[in-house]
mmCIF file of the C-alpha atoms, coordinates in Angstrom:
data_MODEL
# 
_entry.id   MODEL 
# 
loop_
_atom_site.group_PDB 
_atom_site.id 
_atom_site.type_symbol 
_atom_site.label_atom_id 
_atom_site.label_alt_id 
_atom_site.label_comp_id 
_atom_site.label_asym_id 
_atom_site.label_entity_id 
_atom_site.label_seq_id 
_atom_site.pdbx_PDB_ins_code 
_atom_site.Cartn_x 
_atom_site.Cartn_y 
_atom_site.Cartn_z 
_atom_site.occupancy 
_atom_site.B_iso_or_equiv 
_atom_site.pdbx_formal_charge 
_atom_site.auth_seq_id 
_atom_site.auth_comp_id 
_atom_site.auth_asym_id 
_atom_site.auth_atom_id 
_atom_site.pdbx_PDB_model_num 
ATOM 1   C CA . UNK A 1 1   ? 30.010  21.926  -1.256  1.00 0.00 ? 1   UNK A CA 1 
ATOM 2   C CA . UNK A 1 2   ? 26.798  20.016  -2.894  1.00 0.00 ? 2   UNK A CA 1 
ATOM 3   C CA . UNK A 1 3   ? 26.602  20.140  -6.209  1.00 0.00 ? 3   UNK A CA 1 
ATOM 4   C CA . UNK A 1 4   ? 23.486  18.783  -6.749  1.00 0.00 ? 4   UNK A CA 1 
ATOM 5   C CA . UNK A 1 5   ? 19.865  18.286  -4.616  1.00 0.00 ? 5   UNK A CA 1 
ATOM 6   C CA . UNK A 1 6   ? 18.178  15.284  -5.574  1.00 0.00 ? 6   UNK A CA 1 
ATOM 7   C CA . UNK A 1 7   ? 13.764  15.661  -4.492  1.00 0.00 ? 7   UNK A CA 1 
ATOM 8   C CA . UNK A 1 8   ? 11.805  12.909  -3.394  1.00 0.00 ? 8   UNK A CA 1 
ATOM 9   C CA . UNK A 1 9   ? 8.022   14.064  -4.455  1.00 0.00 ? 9   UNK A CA 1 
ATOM 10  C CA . UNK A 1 10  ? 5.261   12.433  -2.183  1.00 0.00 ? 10  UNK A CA 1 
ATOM 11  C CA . UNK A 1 11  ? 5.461   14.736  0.953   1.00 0.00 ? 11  UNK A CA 1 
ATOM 12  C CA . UNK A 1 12  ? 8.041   16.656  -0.223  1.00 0.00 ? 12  UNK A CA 1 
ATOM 13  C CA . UNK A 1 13  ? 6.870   18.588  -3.029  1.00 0.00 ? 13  UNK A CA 1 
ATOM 14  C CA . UNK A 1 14  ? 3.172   17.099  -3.632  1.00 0.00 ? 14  UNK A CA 1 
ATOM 15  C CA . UNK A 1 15  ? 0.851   17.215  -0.632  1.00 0.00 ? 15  UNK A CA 1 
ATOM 16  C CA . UNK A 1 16  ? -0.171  13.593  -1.948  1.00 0.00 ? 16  UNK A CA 1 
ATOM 17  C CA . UNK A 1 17  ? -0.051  11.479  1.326   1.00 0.00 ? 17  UNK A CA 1 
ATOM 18  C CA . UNK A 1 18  ? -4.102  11.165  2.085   1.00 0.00 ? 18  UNK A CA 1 
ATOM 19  C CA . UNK A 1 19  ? -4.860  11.279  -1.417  1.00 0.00 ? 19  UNK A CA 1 
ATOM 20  C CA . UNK A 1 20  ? -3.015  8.662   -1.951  1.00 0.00 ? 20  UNK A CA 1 
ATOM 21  C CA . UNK A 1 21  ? -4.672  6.949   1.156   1.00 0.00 ? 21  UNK A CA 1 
ATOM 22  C CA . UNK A 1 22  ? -7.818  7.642   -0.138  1.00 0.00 ? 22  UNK A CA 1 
ATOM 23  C CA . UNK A 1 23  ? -7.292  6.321   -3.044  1.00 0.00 ? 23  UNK A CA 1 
ATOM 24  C CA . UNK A 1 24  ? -5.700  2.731   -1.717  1.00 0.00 ? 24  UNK A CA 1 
ATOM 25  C CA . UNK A 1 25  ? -8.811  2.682   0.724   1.00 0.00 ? 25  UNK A CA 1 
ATOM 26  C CA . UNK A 1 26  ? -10.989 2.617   -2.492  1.00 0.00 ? 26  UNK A CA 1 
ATOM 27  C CA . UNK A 1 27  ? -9.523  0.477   -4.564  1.00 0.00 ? 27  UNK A CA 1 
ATOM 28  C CA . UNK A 1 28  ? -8.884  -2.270  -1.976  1.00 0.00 ? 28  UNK A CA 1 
ATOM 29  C CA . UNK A 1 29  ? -12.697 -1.533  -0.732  1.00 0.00 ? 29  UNK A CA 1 
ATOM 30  C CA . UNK A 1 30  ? -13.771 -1.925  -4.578  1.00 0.00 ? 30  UNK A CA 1 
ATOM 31  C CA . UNK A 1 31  ? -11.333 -5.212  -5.382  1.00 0.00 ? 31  UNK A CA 1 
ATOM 32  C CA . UNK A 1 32  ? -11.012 -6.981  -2.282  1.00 0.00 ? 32  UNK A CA 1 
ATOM 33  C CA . UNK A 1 33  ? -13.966 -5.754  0.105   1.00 0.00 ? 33  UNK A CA 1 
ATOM 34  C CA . UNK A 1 34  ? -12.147 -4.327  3.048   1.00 0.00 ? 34  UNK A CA 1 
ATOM 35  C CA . UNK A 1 35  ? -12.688 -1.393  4.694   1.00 0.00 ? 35  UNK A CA 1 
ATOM 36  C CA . UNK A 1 36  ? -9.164  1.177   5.740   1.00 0.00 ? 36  UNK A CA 1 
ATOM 37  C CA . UNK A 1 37  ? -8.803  3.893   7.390   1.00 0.00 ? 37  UNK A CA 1 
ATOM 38  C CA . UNK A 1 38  ? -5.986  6.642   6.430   1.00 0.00 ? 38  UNK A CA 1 
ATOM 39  C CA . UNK A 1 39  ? -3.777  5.682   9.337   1.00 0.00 ? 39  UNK A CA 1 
ATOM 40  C CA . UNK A 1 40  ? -3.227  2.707   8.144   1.00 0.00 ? 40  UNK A CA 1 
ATOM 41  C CA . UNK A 1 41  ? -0.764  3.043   5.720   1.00 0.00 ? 41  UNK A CA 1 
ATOM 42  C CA . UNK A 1 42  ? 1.215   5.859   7.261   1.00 0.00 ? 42  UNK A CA 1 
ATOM 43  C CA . UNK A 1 43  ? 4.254   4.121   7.742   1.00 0.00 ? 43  UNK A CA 1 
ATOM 44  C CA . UNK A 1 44  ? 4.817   2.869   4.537   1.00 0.00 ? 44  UNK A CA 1 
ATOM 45  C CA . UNK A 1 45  ? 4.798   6.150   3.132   1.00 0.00 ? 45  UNK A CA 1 
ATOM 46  C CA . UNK A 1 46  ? 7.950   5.870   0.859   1.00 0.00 ? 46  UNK A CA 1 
ATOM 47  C CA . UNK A 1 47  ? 8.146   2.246   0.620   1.00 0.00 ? 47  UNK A CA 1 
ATOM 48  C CA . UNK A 1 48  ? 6.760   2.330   -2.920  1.00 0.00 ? 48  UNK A CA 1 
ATOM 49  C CA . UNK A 1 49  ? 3.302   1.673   -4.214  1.00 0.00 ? 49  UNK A CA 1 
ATOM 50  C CA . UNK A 1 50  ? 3.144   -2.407  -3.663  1.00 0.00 ? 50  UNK A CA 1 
ATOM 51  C CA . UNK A 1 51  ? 4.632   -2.404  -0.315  1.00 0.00 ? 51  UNK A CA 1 
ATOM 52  C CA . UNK A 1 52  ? 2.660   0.680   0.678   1.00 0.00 ? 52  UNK A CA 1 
ATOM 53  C CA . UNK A 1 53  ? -0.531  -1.564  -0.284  1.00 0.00 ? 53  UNK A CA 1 
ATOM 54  C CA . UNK A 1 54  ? 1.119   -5.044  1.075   1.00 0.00 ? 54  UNK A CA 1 
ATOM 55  C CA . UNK A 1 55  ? 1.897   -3.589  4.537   1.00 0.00 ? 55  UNK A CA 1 
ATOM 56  C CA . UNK A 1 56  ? -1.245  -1.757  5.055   1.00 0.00 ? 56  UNK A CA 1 
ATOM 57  C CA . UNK A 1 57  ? -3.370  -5.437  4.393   1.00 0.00 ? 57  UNK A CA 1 
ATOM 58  C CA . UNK A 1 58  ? -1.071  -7.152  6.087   1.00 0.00 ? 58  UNK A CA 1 
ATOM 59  C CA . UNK A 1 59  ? -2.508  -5.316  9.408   1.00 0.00 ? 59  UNK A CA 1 
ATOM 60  C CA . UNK A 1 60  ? -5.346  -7.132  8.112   1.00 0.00 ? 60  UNK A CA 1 
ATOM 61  C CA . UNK A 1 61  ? -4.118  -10.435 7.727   1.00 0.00 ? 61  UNK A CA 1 
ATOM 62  C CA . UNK A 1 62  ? -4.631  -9.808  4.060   1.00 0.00 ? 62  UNK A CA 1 
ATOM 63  C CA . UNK A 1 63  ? -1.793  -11.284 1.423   1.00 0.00 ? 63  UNK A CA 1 
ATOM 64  C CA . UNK A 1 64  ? -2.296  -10.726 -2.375  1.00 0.00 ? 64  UNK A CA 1 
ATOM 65  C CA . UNK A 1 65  ? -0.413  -13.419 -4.804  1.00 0.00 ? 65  UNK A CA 1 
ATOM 66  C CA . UNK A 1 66  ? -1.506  -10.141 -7.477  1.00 0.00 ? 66  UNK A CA 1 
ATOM 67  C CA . UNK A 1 67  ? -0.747  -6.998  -7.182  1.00 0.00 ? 67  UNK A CA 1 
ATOM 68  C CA . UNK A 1 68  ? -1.228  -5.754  -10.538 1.00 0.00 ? 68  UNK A CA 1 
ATOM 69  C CA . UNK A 1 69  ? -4.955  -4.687  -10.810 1.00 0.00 ? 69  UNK A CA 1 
ATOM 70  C CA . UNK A 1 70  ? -5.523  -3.430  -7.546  1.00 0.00 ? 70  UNK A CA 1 
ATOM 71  C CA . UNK A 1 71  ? -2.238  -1.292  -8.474  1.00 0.00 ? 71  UNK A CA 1 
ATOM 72  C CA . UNK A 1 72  ? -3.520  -0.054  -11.396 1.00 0.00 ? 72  UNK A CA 1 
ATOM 73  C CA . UNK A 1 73  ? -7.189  0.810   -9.845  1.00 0.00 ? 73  UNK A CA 1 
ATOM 74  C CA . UNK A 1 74  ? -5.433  2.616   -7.316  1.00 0.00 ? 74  UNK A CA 1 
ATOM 75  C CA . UNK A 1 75  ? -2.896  4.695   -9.996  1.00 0.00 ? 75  UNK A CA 1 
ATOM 76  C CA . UNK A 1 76  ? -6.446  5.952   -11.730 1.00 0.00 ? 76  UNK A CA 1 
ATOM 77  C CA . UNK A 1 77  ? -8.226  6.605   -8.321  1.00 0.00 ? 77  UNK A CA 1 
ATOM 78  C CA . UNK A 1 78  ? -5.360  8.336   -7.234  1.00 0.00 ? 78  UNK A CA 1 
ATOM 79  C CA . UNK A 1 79  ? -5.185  10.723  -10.651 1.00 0.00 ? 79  UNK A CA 1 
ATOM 80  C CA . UNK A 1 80  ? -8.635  11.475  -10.948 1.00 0.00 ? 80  UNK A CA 1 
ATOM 81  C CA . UNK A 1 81  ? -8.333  12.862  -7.169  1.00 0.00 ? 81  UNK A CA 1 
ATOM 82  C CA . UNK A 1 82  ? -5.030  14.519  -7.897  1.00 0.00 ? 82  UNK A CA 1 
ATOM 83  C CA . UNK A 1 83  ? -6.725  17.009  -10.933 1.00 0.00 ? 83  UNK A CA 1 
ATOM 84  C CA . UNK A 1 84  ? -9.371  17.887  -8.488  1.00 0.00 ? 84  UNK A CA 1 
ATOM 85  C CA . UNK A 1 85  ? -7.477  18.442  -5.225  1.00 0.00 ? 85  UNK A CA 1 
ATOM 86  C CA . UNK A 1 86  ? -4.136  17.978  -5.563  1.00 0.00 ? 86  UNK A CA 1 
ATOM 87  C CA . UNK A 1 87  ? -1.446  21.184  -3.901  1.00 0.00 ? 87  UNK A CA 1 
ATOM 88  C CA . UNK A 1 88  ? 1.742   21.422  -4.074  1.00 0.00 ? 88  UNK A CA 1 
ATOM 89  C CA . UNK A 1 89  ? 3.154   22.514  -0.535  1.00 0.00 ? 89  UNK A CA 1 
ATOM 90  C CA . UNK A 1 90  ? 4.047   26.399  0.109   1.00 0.00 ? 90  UNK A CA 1 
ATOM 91  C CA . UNK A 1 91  ? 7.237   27.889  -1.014  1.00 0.00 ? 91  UNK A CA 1 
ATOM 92  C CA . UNK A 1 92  ? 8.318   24.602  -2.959  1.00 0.00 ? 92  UNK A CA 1 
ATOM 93  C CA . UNK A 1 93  ? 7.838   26.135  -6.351  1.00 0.00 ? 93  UNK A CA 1 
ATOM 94  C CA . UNK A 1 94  ? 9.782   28.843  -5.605  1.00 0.00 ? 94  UNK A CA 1 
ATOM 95  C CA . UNK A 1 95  ? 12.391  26.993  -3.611  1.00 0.00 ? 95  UNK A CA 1 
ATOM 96  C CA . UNK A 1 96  ? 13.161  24.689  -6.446  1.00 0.00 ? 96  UNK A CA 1 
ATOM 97  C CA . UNK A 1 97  ? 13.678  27.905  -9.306  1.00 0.00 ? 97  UNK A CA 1 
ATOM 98  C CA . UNK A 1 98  ? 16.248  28.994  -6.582  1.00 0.00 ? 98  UNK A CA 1 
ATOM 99  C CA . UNK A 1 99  ? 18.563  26.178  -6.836  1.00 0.00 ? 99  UNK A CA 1 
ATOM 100 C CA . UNK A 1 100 ? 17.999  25.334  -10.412 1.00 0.00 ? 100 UNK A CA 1 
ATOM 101 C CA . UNK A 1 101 ? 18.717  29.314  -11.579 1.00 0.00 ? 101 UNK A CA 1 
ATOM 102 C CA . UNK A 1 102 ? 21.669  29.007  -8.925  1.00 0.00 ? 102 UNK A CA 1 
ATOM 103 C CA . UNK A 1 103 ? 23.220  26.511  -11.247 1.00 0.00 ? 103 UNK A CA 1 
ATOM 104 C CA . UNK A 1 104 ? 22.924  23.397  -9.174  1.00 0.00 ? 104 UNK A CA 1 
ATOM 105 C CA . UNK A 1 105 ? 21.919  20.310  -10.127 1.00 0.00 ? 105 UNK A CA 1 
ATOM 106 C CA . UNK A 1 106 ? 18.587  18.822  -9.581  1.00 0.00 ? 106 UNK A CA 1 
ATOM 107 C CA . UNK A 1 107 ? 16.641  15.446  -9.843  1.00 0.00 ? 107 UNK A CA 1 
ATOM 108 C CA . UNK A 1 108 ? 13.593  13.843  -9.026  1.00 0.00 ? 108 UNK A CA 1 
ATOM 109 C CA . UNK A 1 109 ? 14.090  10.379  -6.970  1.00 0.00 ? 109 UNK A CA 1 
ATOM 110 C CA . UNK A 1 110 ? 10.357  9.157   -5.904  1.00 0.00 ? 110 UNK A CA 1 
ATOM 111 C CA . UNK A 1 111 ? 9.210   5.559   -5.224  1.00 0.00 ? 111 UNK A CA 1 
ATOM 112 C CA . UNK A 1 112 ? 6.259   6.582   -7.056  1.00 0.00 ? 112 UNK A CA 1 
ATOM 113 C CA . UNK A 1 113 ? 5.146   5.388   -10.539 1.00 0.00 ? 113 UNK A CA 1 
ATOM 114 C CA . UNK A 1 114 ? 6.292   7.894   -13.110 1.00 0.00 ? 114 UNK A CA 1 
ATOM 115 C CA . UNK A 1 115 ? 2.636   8.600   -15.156 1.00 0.00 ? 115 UNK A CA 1 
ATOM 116 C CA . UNK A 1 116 ? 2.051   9.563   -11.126 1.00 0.00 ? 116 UNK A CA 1 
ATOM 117 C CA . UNK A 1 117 ? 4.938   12.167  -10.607 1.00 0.00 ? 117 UNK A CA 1 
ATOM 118 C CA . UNK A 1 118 ? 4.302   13.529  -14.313 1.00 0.00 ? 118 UNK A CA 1 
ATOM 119 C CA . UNK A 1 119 ? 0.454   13.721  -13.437 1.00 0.00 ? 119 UNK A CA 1 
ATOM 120 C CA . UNK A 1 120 ? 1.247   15.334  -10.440 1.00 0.00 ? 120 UNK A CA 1 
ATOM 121 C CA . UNK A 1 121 ? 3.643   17.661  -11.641 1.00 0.00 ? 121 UNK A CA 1 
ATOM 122 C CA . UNK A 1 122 ? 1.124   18.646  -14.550 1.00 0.00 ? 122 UNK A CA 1 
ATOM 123 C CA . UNK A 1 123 ? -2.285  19.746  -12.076 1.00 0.00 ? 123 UNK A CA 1 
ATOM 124 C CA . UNK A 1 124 ? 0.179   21.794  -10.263 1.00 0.00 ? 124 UNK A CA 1 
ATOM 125 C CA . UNK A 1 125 ? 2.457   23.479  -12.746 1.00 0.00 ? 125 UNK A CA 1 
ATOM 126 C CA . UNK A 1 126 ? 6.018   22.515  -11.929 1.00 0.00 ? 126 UNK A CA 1 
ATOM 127 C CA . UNK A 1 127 ? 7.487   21.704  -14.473 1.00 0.00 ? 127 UNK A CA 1 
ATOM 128 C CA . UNK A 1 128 ? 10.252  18.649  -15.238 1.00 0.00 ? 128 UNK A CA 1 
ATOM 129 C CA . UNK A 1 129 ? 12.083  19.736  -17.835 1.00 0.00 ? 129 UNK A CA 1 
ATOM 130 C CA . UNK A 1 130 ? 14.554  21.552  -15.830 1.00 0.00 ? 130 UNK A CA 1 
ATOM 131 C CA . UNK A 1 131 ? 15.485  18.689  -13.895 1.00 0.00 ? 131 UNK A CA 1 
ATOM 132 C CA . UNK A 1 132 ? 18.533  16.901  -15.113 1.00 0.00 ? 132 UNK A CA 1 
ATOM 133 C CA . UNK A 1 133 ? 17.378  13.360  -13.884 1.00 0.00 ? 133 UNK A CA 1 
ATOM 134 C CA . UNK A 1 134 ? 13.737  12.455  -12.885 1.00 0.00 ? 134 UNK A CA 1 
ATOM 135 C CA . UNK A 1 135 ? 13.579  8.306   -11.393 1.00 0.00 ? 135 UNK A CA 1 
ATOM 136 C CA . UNK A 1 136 ? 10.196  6.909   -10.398 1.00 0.00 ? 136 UNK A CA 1 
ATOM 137 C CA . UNK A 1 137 ? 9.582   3.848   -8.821  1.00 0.00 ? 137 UNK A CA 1 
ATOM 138 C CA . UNK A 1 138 ? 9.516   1.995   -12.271 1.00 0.00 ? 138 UNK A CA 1 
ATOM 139 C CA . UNK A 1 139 ? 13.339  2.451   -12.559 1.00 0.00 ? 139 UNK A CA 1 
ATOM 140 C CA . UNK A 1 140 ? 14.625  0.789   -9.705  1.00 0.00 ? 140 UNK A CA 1 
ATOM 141 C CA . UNK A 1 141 ? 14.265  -2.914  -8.071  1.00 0.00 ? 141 UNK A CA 1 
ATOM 142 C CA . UNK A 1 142 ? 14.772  -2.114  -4.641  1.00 0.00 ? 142 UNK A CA 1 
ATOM 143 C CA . UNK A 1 143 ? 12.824  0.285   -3.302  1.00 0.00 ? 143 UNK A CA 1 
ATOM 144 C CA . UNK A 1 144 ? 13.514  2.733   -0.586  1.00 0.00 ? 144 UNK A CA 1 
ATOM 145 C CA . UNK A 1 145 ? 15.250  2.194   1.802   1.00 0.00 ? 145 UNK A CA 1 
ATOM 146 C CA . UNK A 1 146 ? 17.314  0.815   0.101   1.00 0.00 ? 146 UNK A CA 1 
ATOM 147 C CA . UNK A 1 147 ? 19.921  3.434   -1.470  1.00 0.00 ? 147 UNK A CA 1 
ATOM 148 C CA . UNK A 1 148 ? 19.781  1.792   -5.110  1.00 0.00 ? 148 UNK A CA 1 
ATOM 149 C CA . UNK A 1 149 ? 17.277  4.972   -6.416  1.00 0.00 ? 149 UNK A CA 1 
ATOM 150 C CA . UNK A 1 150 ? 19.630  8.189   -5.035  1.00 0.00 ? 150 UNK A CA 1 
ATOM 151 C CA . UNK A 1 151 ? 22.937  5.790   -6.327  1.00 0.00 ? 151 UNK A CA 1 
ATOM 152 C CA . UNK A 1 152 ? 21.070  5.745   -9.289  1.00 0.00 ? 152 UNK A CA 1 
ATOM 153 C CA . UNK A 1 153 ? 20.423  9.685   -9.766  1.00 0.00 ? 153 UNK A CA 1 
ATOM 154 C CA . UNK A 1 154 ? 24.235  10.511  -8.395  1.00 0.00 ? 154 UNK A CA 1 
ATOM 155 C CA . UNK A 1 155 ? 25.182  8.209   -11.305 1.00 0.00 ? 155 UNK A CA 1 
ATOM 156 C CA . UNK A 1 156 ? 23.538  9.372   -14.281 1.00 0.00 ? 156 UNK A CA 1 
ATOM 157 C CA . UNK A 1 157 ? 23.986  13.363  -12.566 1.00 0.00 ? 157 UNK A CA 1 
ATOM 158 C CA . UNK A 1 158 ? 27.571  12.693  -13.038 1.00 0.00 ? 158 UNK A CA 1 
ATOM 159 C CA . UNK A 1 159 ? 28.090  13.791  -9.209  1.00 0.00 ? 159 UNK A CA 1 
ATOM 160 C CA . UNK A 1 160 ? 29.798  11.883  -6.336  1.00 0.00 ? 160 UNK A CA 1 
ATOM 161 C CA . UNK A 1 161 ? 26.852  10.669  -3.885  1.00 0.00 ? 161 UNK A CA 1 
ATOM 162 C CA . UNK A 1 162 ? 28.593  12.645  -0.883  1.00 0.00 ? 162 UNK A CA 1 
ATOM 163 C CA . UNK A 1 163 ? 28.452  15.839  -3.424  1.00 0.00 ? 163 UNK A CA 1 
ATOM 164 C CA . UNK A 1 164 ? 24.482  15.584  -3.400  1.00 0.00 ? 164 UNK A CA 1 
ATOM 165 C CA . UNK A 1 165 ? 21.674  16.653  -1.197  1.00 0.00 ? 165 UNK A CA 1 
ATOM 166 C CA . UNK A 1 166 ? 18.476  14.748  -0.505  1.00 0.00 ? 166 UNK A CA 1 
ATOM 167 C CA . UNK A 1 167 ? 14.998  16.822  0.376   1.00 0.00 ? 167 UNK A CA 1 
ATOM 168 C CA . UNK A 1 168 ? 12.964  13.521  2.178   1.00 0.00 ? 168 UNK A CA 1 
ATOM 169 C CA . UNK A 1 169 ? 10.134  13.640  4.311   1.00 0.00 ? 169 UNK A CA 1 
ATOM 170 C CA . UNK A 1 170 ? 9.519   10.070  5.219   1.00 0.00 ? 170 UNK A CA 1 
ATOM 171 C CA . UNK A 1 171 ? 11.749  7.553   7.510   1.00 0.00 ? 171 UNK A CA 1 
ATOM 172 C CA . UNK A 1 172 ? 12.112  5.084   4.558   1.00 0.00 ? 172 UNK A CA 1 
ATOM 173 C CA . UNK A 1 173 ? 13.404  7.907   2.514   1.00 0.00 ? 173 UNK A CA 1 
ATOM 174 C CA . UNK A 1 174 ? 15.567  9.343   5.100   1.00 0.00 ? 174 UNK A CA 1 
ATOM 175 C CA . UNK A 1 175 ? 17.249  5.624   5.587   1.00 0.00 ? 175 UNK A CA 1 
ATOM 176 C CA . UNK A 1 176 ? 17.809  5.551   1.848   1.00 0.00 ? 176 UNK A CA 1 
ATOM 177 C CA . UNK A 1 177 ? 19.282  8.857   1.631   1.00 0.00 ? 177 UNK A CA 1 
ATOM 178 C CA . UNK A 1 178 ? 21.536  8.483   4.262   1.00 0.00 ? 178 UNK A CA 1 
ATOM 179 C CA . UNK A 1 179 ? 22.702  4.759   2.922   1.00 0.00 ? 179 UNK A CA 1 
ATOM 180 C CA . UNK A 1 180 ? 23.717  6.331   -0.143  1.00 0.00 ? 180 UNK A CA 1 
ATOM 181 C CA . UNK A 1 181 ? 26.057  8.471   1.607   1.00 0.00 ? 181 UNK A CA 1 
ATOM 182 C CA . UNK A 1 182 ? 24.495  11.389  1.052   1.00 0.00 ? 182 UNK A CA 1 
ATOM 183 C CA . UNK A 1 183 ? 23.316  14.464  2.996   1.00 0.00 ? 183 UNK A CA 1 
ATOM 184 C CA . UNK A 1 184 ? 19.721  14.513  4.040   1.00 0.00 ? 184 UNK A CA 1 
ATOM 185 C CA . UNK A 1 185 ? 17.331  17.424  4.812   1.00 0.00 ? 185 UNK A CA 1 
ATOM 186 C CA . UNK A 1 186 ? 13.955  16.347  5.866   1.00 0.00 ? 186 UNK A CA 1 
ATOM 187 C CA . UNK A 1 187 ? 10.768  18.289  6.335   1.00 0.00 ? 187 UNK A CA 1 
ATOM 188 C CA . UNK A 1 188 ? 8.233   18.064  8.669   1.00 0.00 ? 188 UNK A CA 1 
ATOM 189 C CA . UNK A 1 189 ? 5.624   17.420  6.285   1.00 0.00 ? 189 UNK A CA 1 
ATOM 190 C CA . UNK A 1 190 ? 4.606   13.666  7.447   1.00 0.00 ? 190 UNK A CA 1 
ATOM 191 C CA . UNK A 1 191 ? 6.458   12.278  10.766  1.00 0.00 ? 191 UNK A CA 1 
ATOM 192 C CA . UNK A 1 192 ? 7.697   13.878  13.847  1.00 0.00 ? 192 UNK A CA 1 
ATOM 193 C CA . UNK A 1 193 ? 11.008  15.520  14.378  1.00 0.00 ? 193 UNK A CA 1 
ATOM 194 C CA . UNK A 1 194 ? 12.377  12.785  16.845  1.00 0.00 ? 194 UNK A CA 1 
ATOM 195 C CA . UNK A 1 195 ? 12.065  9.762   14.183  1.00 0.00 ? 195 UNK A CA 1 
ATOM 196 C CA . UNK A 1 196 ? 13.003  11.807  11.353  1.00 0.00 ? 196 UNK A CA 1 
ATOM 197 C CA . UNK A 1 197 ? 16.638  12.451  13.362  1.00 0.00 ? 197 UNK A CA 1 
ATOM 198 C CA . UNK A 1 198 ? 16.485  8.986   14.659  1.00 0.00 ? 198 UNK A CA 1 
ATOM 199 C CA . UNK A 1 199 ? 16.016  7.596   10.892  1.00 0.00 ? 199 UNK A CA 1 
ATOM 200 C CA . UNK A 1 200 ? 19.719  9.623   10.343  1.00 0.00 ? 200 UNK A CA 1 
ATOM 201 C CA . UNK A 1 201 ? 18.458  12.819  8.689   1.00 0.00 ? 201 UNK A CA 1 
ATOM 202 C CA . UNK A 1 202 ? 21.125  15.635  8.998   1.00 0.00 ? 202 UNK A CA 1 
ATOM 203 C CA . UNK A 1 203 ? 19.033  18.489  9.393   1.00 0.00 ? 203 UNK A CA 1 
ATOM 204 C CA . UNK A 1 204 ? 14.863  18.899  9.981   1.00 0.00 ? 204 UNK A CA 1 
ATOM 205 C CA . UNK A 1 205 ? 12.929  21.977  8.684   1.00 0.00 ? 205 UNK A CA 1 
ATOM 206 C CA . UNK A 1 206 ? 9.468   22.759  8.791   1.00 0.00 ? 206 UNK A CA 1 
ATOM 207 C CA . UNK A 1 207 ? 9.574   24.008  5.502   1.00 0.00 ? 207 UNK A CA 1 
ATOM 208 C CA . UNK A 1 208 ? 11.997  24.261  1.990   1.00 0.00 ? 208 UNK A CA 1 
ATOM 209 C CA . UNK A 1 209 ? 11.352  28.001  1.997   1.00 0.00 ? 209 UNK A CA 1 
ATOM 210 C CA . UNK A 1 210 ? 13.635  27.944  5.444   1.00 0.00 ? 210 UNK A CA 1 
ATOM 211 C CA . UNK A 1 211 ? 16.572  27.009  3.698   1.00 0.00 ? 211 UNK A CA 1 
ATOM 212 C CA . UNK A 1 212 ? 18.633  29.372  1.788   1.00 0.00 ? 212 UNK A CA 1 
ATOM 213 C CA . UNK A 1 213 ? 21.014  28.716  -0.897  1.00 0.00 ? 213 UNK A CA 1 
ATOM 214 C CA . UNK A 1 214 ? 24.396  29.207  1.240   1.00 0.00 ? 214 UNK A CA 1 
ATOM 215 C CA . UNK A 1 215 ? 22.743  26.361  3.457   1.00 0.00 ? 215 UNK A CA 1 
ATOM 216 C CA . UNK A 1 216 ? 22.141  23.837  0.362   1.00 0.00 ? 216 UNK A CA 1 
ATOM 217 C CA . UNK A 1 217 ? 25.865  25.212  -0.789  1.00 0.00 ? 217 UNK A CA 1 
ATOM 218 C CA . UNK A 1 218 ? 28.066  24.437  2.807   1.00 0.00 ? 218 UNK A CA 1 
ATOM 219 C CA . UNK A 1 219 ? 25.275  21.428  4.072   1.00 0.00 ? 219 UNK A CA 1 
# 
């Protein structure tokens, strides 16, 4: 029986993925003088914020020594979008308040940076408190896929990894999930059905709102 769902945020809960395209295309356009287009970063989606930006340049033949500025252009690009357009995706809120009020645990595992997931969370009025555990990016060296960040919230949840659910959208996320040990639901909110099984992902919904609570409860 899971005791505990653990959320990724980008794709998941926050419709965030072109924003946060957007966003890299205009900082990198603004620091560096290139133009890209949304597609290219797709599959890094995940990855966390430097290798999201490394991979997509590297199409380019583009290879930074410093990271740090364009990350930080791209972290206020990317808020000042968020307030103005930001969404959370349909039936998330109310998915989430089901589980919590159902007395399992919950955390927040994103590759993100956290002022990003609090920002987020803010413009669309979710709010963290009721999560037991909420990891960004910032806590972890290795980023997805590696397991290190869902190890991390099992750990300080108090709740054997094989005891916990994961709610990913991307492949990176998916790989992590499942290298933790973990069971992994993964919604059809940024890649297609046949990679996200490939990837390892135990079931695939088109939405949270499809699950119920004896699903989380006997997955």
């Amino acid at each position: 029986m899971a005791k505990a769902v653990i959320f990724d945020v980008d794709g998941v809960i926050l419709d965030t993925e072109v924003l946060a395209a957007q966003a890299s295309i205009q900082a990198i356009k603004e620091l560096c003088g290139y133009d890209l287009a949304v597609d290219d970063f797709h599959e890094f989606q995940g990855n966390g914020v430097e290798k999201y930006l490394e991979g997509a340049l590297a199409k380019y033949g583009v290879k930074l020594d410093d990271m740090s500025q364009l990350i930080d252009r791209r972290l206020e690009i990317v808020e000042e979008l968020m307030k103005k357009e930001l969404k959370a995706f349909p039936g998330v809120k109310e998915f989430i308040i089901k589980v919590q009020n159902a007395d399992i645990k919950t955390a927040i595992a994103s590759s993100a940076q956290h002022e990003k997931i609090t920002e987020g969370f803010k413009d669309v009025g979710i709010d963290l408190e009721p999560f037991e555990v909420v990891l960004s990016g910032d806590d972890i060296k290795n980023k997805k896929p590696a397991p290190d960040i869902y190890l991390l919230a099992a750990k300080k949840l108090n709740i054997p990894p094989n005891e916990c659910i994961v709610i990913e959208d991307a492949i990176f996320g998916v790989q992590a999930a499942k290298a933790a040990g973990m069971v992994c639901v993964a919604v059809l909110n940024s890649f297609e059905e046949e990679r996200l099984i490939e990837a390892g992902a135990d079931v695939v919904v088109e939405a949270l709102d499809e699950l119920s609570l004896i699903d989380i409860e006997t997955l």
